[in-house]
C-alpha positions, 0 to 999 in steps of 0.5 A: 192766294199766290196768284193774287201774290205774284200781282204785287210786286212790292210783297214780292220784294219784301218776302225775298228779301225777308227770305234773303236775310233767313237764308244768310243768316243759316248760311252763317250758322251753317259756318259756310259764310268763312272762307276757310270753310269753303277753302277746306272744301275746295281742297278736299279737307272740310266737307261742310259746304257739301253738307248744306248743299246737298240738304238744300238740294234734297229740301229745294228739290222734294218741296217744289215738286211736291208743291208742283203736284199739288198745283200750288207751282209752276217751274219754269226752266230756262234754256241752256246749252253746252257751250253757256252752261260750259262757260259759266261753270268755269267762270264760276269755279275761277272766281269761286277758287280765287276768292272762296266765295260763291254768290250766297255765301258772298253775300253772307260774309258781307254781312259778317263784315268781311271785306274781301268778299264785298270788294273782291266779291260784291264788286266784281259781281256787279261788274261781272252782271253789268258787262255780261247785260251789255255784251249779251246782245252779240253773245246770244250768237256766239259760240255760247249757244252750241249744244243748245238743249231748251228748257230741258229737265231730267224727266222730260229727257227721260220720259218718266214721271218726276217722282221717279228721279227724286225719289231715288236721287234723294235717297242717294244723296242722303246716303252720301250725307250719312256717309260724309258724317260717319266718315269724319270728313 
């Protein structure tokens, strides 16, 4: 059935987008839409935004490798490397602190209406795509590229069995969940 799926393109479009609007609207009642949220959590004072993610992360993680043991997926890592990984992790953290937004909740509070995060946000990010599109040809050679590590995952580098990483990294993270909520943070 998915791989009769994955030939249409147009249910395709029409299920992310459909997914899309789900997923802005739990980040909305989640509360990680407002950009005091995700100030309070760049300072240290409001642990929300780290609430979501790491339930999302234990969910997306846990769902996807059991639908890859049952064959229902496949993944499909991208290459990376030090120095792209590096870079784009800074421009990230710069453009997230400046405008207290990272791209999902951006998109969420353009559609609550806020208009610094579709002008300063949307924006900037259609920008940021179309110049890195016409760059690319000469970055793909740059320093970008240093410390390239493939298509690496933790099993593989490890040499274990994925189960054997999810497990215990799921139970950490939930560990911390329980923590972070008995705390008050």
């Amino acid at each position: 059935m998915l791989r009769k799926l994955h030939l249409k393109k147009e249910i395709q479009l029409g299920l992310g987008l459909m997914i899309g609007i789900i997923f802005g609207f739990l980040l909305h009642k989640g509360g990680v839409t407002k950009y005091d949220i995700i100030i309070g959590q760049l300072l240290l004072t409001d642990f929300t935004v780290m609430k979501v993610m790491l339930t999302a992360i234990i969910t997306g993680m846990v769902g996807v490798h059991f639908l890859k043991s049952l064959g229902i997926a496949e993944l499909h890592p991208k290459p990376g490397s030090v120095g792209s990984v590096g870079t784009g992790g800074l421009l990230f953290g710069v453009g997230f602190g400046l405008l207290g937004y990272c791209p999902g909740t951006m998109v969420g509070a353009v559609g609550e209406g806020f208009l610094d995060a579709l002008f300063g946000g949307v924006v900037g990010m259609i920008i940021g795509a179309g110049l890195f599109s016409e760059l690319y040809p000469r970055l793909e050679k740059s320093p970008l590229n240093r410390g390239n590590f493939g298509e690496l995952t933790w099993p593989q580098l490890f040499r274990l069995n994925s189960w054997i990483i999810i497990i215990p990294f799921s139970i950490g993270m939930i560990i911390l969940l329980v923590w972070i909520e008995k705390s008050g943070l």
